[in-house]
C-alpha positions in Angstrom: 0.0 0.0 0.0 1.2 3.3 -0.6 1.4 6.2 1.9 1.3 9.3 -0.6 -0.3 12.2 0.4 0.5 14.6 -2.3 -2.9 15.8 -4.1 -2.2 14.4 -6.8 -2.5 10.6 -5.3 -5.7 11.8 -3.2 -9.0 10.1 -4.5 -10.9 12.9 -2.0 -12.6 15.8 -3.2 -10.4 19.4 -1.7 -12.8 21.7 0.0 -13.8 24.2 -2.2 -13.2 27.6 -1.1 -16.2 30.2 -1.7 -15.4 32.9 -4.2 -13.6 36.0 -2.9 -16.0 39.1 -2.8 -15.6 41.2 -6.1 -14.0 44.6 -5.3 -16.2 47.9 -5.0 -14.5 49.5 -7.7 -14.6 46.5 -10.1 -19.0 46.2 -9.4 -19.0 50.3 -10.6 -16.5 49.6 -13.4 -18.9 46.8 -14.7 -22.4 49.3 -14.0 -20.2 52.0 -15.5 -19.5 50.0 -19.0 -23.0 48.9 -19.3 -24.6 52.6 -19.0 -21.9 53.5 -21.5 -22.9 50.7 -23.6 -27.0 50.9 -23.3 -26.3 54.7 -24.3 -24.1 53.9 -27.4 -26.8 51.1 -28.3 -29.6 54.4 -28.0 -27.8 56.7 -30.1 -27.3 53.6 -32.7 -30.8 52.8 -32.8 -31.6 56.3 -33.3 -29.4 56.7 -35.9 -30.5 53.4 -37.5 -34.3 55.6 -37.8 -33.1 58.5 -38.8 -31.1 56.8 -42.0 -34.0 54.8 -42.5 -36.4 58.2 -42.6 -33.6 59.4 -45.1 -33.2 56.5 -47.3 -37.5 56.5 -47.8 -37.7 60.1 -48.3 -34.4 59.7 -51.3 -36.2 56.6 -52.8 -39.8 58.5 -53.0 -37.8 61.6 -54.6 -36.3 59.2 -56.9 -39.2 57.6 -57.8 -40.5 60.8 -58.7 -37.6 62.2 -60.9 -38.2 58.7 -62.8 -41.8 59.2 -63.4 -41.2 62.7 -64.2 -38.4 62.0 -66.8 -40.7 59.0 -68.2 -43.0 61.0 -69.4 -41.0 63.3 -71.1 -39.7 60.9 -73.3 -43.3 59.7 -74.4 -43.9 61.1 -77.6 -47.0 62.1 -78.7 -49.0 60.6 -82.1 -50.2 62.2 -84.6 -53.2 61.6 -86.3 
């Protein structure tokens, strides 16, 4: 029989020691980064609306230039 004690040859489970408490400043850090982040995520969602708004408003003026430009080409018949 062998008398090793080293961890390694142990079969038992180690205690598991409960996590250490996360610093102060590391909790704010984290709150700090999300408010920064939930803001930029805003302002991109508001800017996603406001390029959307553009983009309709460009394709309705197109839309109306190629109307406009169709008919001029139409010729007229004479009878």
């Amino acid at each position: 029989q062998s008398t090793d004690m080293s961890p390694a040859g142990s079969t038992a489970s180690l205690p598991v020691s409960p996590l250490p408490e996360e610093p102060l400043f590391f909790k704010d850090g984290i709150k700090d980064e999300c408010s920064v982040l939930k803001l930029q995520l805003k302002e991109r969602d508001e800017l996603i609306a406001q390029l959307r708004e553009e983009l309709e408003k460009a394709q309705c003026f197109q839309k109306a230039l190629t109307s406009q430009a169709d008919k001029s080409t139409q010729t007229e018949l004479v009878g």
